[in-house]
N, C-alpha and C positions, 0 to 999 in steps of 0.2 A: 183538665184539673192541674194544678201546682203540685211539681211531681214534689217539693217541698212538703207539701202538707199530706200529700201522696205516704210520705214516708213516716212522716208523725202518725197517721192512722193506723198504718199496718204495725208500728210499734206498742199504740195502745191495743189495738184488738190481740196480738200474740201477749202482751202484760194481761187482758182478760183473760186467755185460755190457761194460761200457765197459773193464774189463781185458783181457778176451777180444775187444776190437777190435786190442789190440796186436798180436795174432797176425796180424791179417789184411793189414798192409802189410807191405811187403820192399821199400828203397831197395838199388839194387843200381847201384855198389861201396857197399860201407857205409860209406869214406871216397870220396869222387869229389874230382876235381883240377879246376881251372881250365880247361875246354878238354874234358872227359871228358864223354861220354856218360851220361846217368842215366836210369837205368830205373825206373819206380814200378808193383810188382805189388800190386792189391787180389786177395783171393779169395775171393769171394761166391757164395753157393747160389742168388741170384737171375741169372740167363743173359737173363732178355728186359731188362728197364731198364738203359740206360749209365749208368753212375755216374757222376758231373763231381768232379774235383781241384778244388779252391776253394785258394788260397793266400790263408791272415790274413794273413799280414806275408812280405815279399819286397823285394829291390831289382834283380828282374829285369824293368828300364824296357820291353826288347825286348819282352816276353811278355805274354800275354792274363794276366788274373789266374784265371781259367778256364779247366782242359783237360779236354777228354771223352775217360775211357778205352777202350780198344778191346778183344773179346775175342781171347785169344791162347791155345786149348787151354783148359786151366779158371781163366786166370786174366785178370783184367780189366789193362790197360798203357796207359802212356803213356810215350813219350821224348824227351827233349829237352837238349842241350848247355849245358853248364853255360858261363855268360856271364864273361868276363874279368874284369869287375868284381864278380862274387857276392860275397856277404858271410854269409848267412842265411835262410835260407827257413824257414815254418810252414807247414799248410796240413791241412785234413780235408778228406773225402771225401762226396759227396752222391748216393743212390742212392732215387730218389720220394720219399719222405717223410725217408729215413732218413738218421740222421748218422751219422758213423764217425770215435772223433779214439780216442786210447791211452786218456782218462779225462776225465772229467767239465771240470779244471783246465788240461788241454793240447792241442795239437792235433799232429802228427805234425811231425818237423823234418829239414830235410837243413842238414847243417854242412858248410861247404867247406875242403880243405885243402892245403895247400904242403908235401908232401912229407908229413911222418904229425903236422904241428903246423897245427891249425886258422887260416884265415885271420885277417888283421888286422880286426880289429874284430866279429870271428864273435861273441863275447858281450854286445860292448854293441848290436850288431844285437838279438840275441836280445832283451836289457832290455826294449828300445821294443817289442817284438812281445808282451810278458806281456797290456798291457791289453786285446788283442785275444783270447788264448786264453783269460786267467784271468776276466777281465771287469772294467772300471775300479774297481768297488767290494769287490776280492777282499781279508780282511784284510792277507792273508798278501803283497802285493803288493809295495810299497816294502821288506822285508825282500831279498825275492827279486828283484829289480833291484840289490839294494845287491850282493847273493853275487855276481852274475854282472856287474857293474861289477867287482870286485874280482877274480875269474877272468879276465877280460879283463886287468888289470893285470897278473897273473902270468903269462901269456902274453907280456904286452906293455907292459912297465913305462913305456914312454914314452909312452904312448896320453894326448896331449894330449887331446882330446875327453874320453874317461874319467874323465879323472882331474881334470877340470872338474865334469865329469856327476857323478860322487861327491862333491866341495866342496859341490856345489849340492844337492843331497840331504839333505846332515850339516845345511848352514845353515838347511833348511827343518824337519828332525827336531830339532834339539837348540841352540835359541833363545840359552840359555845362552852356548855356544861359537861363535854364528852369526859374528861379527864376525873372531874367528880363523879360522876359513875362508875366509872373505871375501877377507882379506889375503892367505892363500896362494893364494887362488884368481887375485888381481888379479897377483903375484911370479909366475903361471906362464903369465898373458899378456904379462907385460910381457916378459917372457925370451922369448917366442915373437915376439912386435915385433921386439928388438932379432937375430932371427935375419934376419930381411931387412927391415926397413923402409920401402924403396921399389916391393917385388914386390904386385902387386894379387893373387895369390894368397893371401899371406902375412897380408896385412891381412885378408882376408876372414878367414882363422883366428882374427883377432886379432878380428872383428868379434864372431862366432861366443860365440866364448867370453866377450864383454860379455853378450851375449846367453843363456847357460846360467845367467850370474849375476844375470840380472835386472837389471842395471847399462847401461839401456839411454841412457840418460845422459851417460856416458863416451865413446858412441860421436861423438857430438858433437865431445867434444874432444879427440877423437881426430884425428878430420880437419882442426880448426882448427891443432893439433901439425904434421900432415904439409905441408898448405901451407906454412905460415911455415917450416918446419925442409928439407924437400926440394922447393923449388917446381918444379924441373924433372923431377920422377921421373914416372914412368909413375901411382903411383897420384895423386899430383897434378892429372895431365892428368885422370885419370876424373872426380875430386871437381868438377875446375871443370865440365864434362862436365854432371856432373849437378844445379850451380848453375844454368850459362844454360840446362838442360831445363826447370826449375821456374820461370825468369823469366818473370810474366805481361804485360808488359809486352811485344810482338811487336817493336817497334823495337830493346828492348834486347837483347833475345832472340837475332834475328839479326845483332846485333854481337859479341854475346859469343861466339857459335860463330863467327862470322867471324873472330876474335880467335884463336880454340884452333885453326884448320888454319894458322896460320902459328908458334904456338907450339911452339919447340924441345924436345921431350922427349927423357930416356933412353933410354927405351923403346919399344918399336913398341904402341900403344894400340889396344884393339881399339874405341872409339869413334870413330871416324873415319868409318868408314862411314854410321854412324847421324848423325852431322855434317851431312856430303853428304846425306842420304838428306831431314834435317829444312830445308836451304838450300833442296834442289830442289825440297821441295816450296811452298816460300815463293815463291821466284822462277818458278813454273810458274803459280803465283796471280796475280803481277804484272805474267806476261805477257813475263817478260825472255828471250827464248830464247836468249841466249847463255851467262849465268849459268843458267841452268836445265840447258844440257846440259852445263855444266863439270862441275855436281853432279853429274847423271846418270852421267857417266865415271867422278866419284869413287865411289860407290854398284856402278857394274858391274866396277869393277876389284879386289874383294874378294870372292873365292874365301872361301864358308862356308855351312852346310847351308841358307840362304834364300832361296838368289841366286834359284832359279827365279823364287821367289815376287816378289823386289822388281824382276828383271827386267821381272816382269808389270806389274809397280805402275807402273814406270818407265815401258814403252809407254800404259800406261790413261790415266795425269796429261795426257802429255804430247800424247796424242788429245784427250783433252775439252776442254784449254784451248787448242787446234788450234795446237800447235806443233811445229815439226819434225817433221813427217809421216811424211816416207820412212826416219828415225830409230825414232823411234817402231815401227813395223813393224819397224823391222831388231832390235828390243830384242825384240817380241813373237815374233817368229822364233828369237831366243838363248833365249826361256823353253819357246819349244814344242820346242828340241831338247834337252831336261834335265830336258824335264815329269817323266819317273821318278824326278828327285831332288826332286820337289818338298816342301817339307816342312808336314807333316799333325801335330797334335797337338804336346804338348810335347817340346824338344828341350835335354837338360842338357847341360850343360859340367862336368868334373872335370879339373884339372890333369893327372892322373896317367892319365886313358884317352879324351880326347878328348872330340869332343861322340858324347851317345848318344841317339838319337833314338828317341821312347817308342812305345810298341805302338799300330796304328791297325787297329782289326778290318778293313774293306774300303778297304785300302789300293788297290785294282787300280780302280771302281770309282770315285773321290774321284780320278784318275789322270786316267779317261775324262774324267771332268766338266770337270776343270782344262783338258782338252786341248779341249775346248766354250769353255768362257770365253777361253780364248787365242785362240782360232780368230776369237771374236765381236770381240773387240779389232780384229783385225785386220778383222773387216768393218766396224767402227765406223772404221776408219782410210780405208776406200777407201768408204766413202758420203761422210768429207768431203773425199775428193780428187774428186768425183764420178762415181766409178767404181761404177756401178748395180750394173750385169749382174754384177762380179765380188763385191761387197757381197752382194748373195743368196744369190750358189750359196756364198761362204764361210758364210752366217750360217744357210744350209741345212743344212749340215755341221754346224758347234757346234750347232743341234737336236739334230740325233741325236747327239750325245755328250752334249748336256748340256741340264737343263730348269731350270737354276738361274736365280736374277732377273735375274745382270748378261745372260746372252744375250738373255731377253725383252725385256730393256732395248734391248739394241741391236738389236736387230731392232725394235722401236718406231720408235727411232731412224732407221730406214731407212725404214721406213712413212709417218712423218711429213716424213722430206726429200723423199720422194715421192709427197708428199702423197695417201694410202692413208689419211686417216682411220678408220672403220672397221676394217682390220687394224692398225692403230694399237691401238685401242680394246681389241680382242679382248687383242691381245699386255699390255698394263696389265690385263686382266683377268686372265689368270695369273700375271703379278706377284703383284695382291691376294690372290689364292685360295692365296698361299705365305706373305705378310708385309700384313695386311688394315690395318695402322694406318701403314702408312708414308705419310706428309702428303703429297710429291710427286708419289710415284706416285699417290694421290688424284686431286691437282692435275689431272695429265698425262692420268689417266682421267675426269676432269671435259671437261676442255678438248674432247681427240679423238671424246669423246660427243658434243656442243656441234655440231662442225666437221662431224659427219654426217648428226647429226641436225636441225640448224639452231634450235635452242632447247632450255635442261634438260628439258624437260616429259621425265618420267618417269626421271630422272638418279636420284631416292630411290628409286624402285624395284628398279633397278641395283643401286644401294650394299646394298639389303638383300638381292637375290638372292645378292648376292658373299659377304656375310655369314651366311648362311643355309649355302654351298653348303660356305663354308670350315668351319661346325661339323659340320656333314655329313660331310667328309669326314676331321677331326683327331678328333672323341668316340668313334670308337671304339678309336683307336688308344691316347689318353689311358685310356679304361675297361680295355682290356686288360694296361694297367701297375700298374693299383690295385692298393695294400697290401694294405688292411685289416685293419690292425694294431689292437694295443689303443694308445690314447695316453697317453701317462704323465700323472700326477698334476702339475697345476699348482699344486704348494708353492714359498712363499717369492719368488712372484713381488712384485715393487713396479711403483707406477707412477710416473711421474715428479715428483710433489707428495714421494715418499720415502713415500709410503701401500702397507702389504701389503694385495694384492686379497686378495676371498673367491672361489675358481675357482668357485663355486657359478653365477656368473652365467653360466656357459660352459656350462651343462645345456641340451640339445634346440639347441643351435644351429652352423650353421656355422661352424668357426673358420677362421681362414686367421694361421699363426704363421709371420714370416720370422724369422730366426735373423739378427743384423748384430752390427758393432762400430766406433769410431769410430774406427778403422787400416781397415778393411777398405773400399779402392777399388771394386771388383764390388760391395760389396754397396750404397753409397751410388747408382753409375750405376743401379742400378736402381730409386731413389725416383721417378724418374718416372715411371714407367711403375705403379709400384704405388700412385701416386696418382690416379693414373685409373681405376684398378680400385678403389679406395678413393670416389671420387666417383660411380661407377656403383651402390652399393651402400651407402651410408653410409647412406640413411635407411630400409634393411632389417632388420626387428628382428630377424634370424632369422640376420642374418651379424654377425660378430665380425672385427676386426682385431687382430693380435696382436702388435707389430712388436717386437720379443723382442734387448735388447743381449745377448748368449750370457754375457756377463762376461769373455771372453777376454779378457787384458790389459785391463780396461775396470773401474771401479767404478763404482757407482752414481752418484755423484759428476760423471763424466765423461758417463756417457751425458746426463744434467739438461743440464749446460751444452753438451755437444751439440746438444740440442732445442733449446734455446734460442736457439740461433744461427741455425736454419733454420726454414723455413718450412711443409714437410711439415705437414698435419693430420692424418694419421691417428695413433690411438692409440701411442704406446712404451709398453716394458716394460721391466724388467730383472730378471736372473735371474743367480745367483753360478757360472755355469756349471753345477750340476749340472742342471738341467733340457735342456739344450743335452745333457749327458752319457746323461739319459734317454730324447733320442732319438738315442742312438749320431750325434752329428754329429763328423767330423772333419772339414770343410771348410765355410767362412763364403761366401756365404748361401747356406744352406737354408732351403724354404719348403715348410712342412706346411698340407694341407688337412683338415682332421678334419669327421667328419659327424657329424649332430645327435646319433648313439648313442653319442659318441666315439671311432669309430675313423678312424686317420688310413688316407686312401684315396688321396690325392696328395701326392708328394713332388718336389723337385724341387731339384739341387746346381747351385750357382754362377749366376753371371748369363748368360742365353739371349740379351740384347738385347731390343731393342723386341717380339718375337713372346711375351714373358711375358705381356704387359698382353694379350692374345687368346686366350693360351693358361690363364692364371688364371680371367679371369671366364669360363670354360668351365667350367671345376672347378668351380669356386663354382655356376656356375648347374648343373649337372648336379647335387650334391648337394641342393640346394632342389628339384631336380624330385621326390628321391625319397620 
């Protein structure tokens, strides 16, 4: 047969099957409301394997983006309350190997609605969720965003956001007329300004939509506009706000926030806190205790989903730089009665529904442990009031709740004011065995070796037992997460002379590619730690560094003069985003391990902290062993 027509078959018969998935789901109501119950039936001839719901695209923050469906008679179920703020959901279904969407181009969809007329913003939700279902390089894409920008608008003629989202589309499709757009595009922020000018909501809209248009420029003089024109409004107070944040200059720093809590605003600002929060902890440095607990008051008297969290921060500062004691405890005590609000993962704010705080899988769990670290605070407070006896049995307690480093820390700390070197010692080694490159904890487990043993002799042995015992116990956790995917073709890559590599070099060898940009904060905090793993390895001819600008708002251009400003040695790259697109990255930095065959087998989203530099050169050297 003509392996040509060969292939035309097997595309019509997989177009049948994927039609005949349609039948197999039933969202039931077929319209659901705000607050309704939703039901999702699969029905499958497979009874042993649970199928998992996977949601592409959603704006349910609450929700695992994962649910496993359960058997109910012959049909597979899941249900779950439709959240206040819905807007659009996607999502296919995953049963052992097999996928289940309506067809090849889409994936299954629940539309939300206000009586029998789909929610606000239900279609240009939809828009942002096509690259996910149809896949970023589908022709037929920006066609089909435009229809469903424009559906949205006949729903919803005033759909600021849209009607942005579409200017910006025309001026990116049709170069000609870009400039007319542009202009209507900029007429229907400015009319959205002059709707409130002084509301920090408002402006973010106004922000927003500098930002749909690529006119990121303007947002500048934007803010230069509202000081001079509203200097006492609410968004004013923010702007300065976030001038003396970015002052490096520490003298100046804490004048200019000393400055903004006595500054009269119109509005009630919700930086105030963070004010207090960034005084107190300046004056807890300086040792000042009575400006230190003015702050602390200013910081505890703002009711919002973090208090636990900062109440703890408050009692921890104001322990270790041993001030106000009996304060201190009294703060750690406010956080252990709230510990269930404590807040885990990311937590939005929307004008219109509050803050909504985003799904944390073992929420119960991450409860305990926080209820361990508070506990430990508090024994860190009564070993320096020299309260032993009561210092133990509390720091015996946060044990058993919690095996996280600040406890071992402070039980260290208890060990060493009583003077217990060797359980000193021990306690610094579970530290290491959690976080092996952190320099003080080193120190600390250098020192209390010293003090037991009465000379280093045998201190390197230690260091490598600790080190040895910590890849022992992370490699197989790391192996059981591997990809092994295929890695995409490295075209069009440059290096930074503005020379196209030939990826040919990248045959037989480990590559290690972080995905960065020169906006992206996370991903720069982590040159350090990648330059160590970069000087562990740099004169192995078998490993490769690939440190990859994604092209995200970035030209070639910028990344160059980037490099050049710092001092990192390992290799750059740059790539006009589609290779960043090849490995499906939504989020900056990502860092791929790929082995010698070329398949990537470690992945890894955003910055970890210091534990990457021990958890990379694990990778790396796992893939060399093989």
């Amino acid at each position: 047969m003509n392996l040509r027509y060969l292939t035309l078959v097997c595309l019509v018969c997989f177009g049948f099957s994927s039609y005949a998935q349609k039948e197999l789901v039933r969202i039931n109501p077929e319209k659901p409301q705000i607050g309704q119950t939703v039901t999702i039936s699969f029905k499958a001839k497979n009874k042993d394997l649970i199928p998992t719901l996977l949601f592409s695209y959603s704006n349910f923050f609450e929700m695992p983006n994962s649910l496993p469906l359960q058997l109910n008679g012959e049909l597979w179920q899941t249900s779950f309350v439709v959240p206040r703020y819905a807007k659009y959901a996607s999502f296919y279904i995953m049963q052992g190997d097999s996928l289940y969407r309506p067809d090849v181009k889409s994936h299954y969809e629940i539309i939300f609605y206000k009586q029998d007329k789909p929610v606000f913003d239900t279609y240009l939700y939809k828009s942002y969720s096509l690259a996910s279902q149809m896949g970023k390089s589908a022709d037929s894409l920006k066609i089909k965003v435009n229809q469903l920008i424009e559906k949205e608008l006949l729903l919803y003629p005033n759909n600021y956001a849209a009607k942005l989202k579409l200017l910006a589309n025309k001026m990116a499709d049709d170069k000609t007329n870009a400039a007319k757009y542009l202009s209507e595009g900029l007429a229907l922020i400015d009319q959205k300004l002059q709707e409130n000018p002084t509301q920090m909501g408002n402006i973010n809209q106004v922000t927003m939509g500098y930002l749909i248009l690529g006119q990121n420029a303007k947002i500048d003089t934007l803010r230069d506009m509202l000081l001079r024109k509203y200097p006492t409004s609410e968004v004013a107070y923010e702007f300065k706000y976030e001038q003396a944040y970015k002052t490096k200059n520490e003298v100046e720093k804490i004048k200019k926030l000393e400055d903004l809590l006595s500054y009269k605003t119109e509005g009630e600002s919700s930086s105030q806190s963070g004010i207090h929060q960034l005084l107190f902890e300046y004056y807890s440095k300086q040792k000042n205790e009575e400006k230190a607990l003015f702050h602390a008051r200013g910081v505890a008297a703002v009711k919002n989903p973090w208090l636990a969290k900062e109440l703890k921060e408050l009692a921890s500062t104001l322990a270790t730089n041993d001030l106000a004691l009996d304060t201190a405890k009294m703060y750690a005590e406010k956080a252990l009665s709230i510990v269930n609000d404590y807040p885990f993962g990311v937590i939005r704010y929307f004008p219109e529904y509050d803050y909504i705080p985003g799904y944390v899988p073992n929420k119960l769990t991450l409860i305990e442990e926080q209820k361990g670290e508070i506990l430990s605070i508090i024994g860190n407070i009564y070993v320096r009031q020299q309260k032993y006896e009561l210092a133990e049995k509390t720091l015996t307690s946060a044990i058993g709740l919690s095996k996280n480093i600040e406890v071992y820390h402070n039980l260290a700390y208890l060990y060493e004011q009583t003077h217990k070197p060797k359980l000193a010692f021990d306690s610094y080694r579970k530290i290491l065995l959690k976080m092996p490159v952190d320099s003080v904890m080193l120190q600390n487990f250098k020192r209390n070796y010293i003090a037991y043993q009465g000379s280093d002799d045998g201190f390197e042995q230690q260091l490598l037992s600790v080190q040895k015992e910590w890849e022992q116990q992370n490699l197989p956790k790391l192996q059981a997460a591997k990809i092994n995917a295929v890695a995409p073709l490295f075209a069009n890559v440059y290096d930074m002379q503005g020379k196209l590599i030939d990826p040919s070099f990248l045959k037989g060898k480990v590559v290690v590619v972080d995905f960065w940009a020169t906006w992206c904060v996370p991903c720069i905090e982590g040159f350090p730690y990648m330059q160590k793993v970069y000087d562990k390895y740099k004169n192995n001819p078998n490993v490769i560094f690939m440190i990859m600008n994604s092209g995200s708002k970035n030209t070639l251009q910028d990344a160059i003069g980037w490099v050049k400003q710092n001092k990192f040695t390992f290799p750059f790259y740059y790539n006009d985003r589609k290779l960043a697109e090849s490995f499906n990255i939504n989020t900056i930095p990502s860092t791929f391990v790929i082995d010698k065959v070329g398949m990537i087998q470690y992945k890894t989203v955003g910055f970890e902290g210091p534990i990457m530099q021990s958890k990379l050169a694990l990778e790396i050297k796992d893939l060399l062993d093989k």
